[in-house]
Every structure is written in C-alpha cells, then in structure tokens.
N, C-alpha and C positions, 0 to 999 in steps of 0.2 A: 449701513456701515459694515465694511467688512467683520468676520469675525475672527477673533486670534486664536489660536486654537493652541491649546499643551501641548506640548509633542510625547510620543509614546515614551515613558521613561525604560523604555529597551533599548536605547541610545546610548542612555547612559551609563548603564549593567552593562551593556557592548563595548564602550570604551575602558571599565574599570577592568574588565575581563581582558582584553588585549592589554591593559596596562601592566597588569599583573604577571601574564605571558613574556610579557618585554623585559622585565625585571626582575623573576624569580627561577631558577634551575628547576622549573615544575612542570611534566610532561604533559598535563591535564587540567583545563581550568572549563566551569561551568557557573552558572546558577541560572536564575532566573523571579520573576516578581512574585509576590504574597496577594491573594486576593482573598478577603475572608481570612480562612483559616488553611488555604490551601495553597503551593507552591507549586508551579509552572515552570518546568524547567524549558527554557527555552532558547538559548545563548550559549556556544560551546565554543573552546578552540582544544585541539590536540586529540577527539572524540575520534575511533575509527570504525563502530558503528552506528546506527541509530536508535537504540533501543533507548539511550534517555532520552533523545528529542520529544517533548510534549510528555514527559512523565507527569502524574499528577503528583504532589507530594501530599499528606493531610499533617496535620498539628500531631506531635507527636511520635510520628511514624519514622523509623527509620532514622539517619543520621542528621539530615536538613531536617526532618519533623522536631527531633530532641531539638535543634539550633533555635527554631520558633517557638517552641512551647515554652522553654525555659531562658529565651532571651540570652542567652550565650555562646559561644565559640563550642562545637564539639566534634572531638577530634578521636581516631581511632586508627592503631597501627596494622590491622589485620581485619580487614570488613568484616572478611566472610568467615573468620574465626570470633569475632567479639560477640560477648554476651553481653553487652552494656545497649546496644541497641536491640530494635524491633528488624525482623530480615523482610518484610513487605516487597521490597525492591531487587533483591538478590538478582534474580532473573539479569535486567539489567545491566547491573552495578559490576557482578561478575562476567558479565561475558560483554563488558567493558574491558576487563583485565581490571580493575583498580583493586587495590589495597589498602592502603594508604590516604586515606581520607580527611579531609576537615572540611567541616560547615560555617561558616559565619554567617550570624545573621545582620539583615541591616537593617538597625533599629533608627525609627521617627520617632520624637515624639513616647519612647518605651514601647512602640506599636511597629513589629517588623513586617516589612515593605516589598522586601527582596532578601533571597542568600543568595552566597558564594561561593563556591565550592573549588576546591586545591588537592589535585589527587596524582599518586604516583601510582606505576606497575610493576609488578616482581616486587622484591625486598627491599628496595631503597625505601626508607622513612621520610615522611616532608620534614626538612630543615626548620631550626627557629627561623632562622633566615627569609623563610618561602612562608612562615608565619604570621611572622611582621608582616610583609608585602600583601598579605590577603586581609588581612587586621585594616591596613591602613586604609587598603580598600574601599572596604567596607564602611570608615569612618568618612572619604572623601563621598562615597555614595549618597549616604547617609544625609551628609551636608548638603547636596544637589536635587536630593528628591524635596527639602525641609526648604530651602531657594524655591524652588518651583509649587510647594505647597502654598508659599507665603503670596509667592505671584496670585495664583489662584483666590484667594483670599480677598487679596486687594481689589481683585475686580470683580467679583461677587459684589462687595460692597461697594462697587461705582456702579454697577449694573442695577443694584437695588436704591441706589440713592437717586438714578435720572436724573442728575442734576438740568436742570435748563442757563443756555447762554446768560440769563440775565440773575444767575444765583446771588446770594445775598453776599454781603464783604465779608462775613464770618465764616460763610460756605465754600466761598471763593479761597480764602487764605486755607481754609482745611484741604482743599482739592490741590493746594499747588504745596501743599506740605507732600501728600501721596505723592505726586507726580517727582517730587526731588524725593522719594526717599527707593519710590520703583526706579529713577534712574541711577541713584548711590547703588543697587542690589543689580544691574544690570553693567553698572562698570566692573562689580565682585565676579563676576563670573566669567569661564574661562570657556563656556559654551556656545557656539555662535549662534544655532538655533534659539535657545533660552534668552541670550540675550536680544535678537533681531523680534522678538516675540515681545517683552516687556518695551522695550523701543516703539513695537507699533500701539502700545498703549497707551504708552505717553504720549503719542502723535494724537491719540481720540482726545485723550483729555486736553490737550491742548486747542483740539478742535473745538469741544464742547464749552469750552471758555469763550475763546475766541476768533471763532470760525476759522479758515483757511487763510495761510498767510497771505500778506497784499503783495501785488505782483513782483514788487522792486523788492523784496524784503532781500538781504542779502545772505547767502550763504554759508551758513555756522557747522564745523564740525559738530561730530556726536558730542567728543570730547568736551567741546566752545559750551556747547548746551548746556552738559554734563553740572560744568562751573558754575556757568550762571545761572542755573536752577536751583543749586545750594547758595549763592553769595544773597540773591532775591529770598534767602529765608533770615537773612542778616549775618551770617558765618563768616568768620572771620579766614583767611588763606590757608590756616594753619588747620581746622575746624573742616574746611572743606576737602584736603589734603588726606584726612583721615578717614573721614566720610568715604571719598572717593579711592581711599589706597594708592594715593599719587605722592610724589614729592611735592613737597614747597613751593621748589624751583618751578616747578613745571605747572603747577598751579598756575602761579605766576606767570608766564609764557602764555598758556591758552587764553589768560584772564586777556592780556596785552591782546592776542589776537583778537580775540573778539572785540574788544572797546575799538579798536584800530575800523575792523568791520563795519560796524556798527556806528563811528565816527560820534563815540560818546569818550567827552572828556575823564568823569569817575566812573566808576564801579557801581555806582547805583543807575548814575544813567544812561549806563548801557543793560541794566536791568529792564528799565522803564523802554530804551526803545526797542527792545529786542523785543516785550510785550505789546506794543504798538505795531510791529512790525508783524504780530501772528505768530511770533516763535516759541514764545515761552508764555502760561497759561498765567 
C-alpha cells in the first residue's frame, strides 16, 4: 500500500513568509524550523545576500536564540548597537543591512518548531502594524504544524493497531470514528497538500474495512463523503455543520446529493449503501 508521506513543513514557513511580505510595509522577511535546540534559517524573501541562507541558529544565541529560549517575541531597534542580545551572528545580520529586527517564535505544544523573523534597513523601526502581521503568523503557523502533528498521530496509531478487514464491531465503529474525525481536520484546512495527504488516509482506512469499492459504486464528492462520514456517527445537520465549518444550508445540499446518488430514501440509508458500495468504512 502506498505510503503517505508529511510534507516538509517548509511549505508552510514559505507561505506564512510571503503572507507576511504581502501584507506588511516590511523590507525583509525570513525564518526558518527548530530542530532540537537549533534553528535553520532557511526561507527568505527581500534578502540581497546569502550569508543567512543555512545559518545555524543555537538556543539562546542571538535574537531568534533569545525567541526560542524564552518562548516569546523579541524585538530590537538597532542590532548591531543592542546589548540585550548575544552578537554570534553579526557577521551576517550586518552585512545584511538589517537593524531593525524581530524574532517570533512558533510555539506547539510550548515546544517552538520554527521562528520568523521581520526586519528593516537604515532607521525605519518595524511598525506595530508589521507586528501584528508577523504575530499572527506565527499563530496561523503554529496552528498548521499542531493539524499536521495530530495527522501524524492518528496514523501511528492505525499503523500500530493493523487492524484486519474482519475487525471486531467495537473496532470497527472506533476506526470509522478516526476516519470522520481525519476527514472533519482535512475539510479545516486551507492546505491542498495536507489536505490530499489525510484524504489519502482515509482512502486506506476505508480500504482496510472494506476493501475496494464495487465496480458500479457511484461517484461521491469529497464534500458528499465529508457528510456522510459525520451523519454515520449519528450527527445531527447542524452537528455536522460545525464539525465540518459548513453552513446548514449546504449541509443540506450535499446530504440531497448524495441520497439522490446513492438512490437511498433517508439519511441513514444512504449511510448504509454508501458502505455496501465500498465508500465509506
């Protein structure tokens, strides 16, 4: 069976980093992941040398070091004048041009993962304005690495449980709980990778239930699926709605689509043939 694999979360420091570019008067935007206790700068936009490309950063060190060590924002108007940091990096940082500096770090868990960093040249100060933007960041980052943490998570523990096609009805109803709660956290997300990655998870699981759909089974959006993987845990429209960050209405609509598909009269037995049919575990 194939394997699904994470995708490097320098995807997604790459997107908060142009996000940021997009939306804040800030010449200079960087950071890069946390591994251990060290930071890899590796993701720049506005940079006109290469002397940070692939810096190491350690805990403590410098302005991204203070951001890790003490799990907060730190910020400094004049680098290469401040005595509030360590100068390890000067080389660098100055013949970058920067001055004007802030670190954020992106905290999982209390445990940071990745900083961010927001920097001007000559005497302009970063705005609170260019603040916020690097803040919010950080908090949206933050949220995408703890999504994909949880991914990760979930299939550790289908990979260590093997379940077989012929699992018991208490095993069974627990696998098809996972499988609606990875599709609820795959409709959440705004990633296509991340989310075409948990998708093909719930395809295994649904495999492992119930092997490969039957030929004629008929064609269900994501969406169609989405539904009725939540309504098959007994949810009520309003319940699944919330689950899924959908309207009501629209609930509604895909629920119709699919019973129509599906050519089941309720709600329940379009649950039941969708699962006859191989589609839903």
């Amino acid at each position: 069976m194939t394997s699904v694999l994470r995708p490097r979360d320098g995807d997604a420091l790459r997107a908060e980093i142009r996000w940021v570019a997009g939306r804040a008067s800030v010449p200079v935007v960087f950071g890069g992941a946390v591994d251990e206790d060290t930071l890899l700068l590796t993701e720049f936009f506005g940079t006109i040398t290469t002397g940070l490309r692939g810096l190491s950063v350690l805990r403590a060190s410098g302005l991204g070091g203070q951001a890790m060590e003490y799990r907060r924002p730190a910020r400094v108007t004049d680098y290469q004048g401040s005595s509030a940091i360590t100068h390890h990096y000067d080389a660098a940082v100055v013949g970058e041009g920067l001055r004007s500096v802030m670190a954020v770090p992106v905290l999982v868990a209390d445990r940071p993962r990745a900083v961010l960093y927001a920097a001007t040249r000559g005497a302009d100060a970063l705005g609170d304005r260019t603040a916020e933007v690097i803040l919010r960041a950080g908090r949206r980052l933050a949220a995408e690495i703890a999504v994909r943490d949880e991914v990760d998570r979930r299939i550790r523990l289908l990979d260590l449980a093997t379940p077989l096609p012929r699992a018991t009805p208490a095993a069974a109803e627990e696998l098809r709980e996972l499988h609606a709660e990875l599709r609820a956290i795959a409709a959440a997300t705004d990633e296509p990778g991340l989310r075409d990655r948990i998708s093909g998870v719930c395809e295994r699981l649904t495999g492992v239930l119930t092997g490969e759909p039957v030929g004629d089974a008929p064609r269900l959006s994501r969406r169609e699926l989405d539904v009725l993987a939540q309504i098959a845990l007994g949810c009520t429209n309003q319940e699944v709605a919330l689950r899924l960050s959908l309207g009501a209405e629209t609930v509604k609509s895909y629920l119709r689509q699919a019973m129509s598909k599906l050519d089941a009269g309720t709600r329940h037995e379009a649950v039941v043939r969708a699962r006859r049919h191989g589609l839903l575990p």
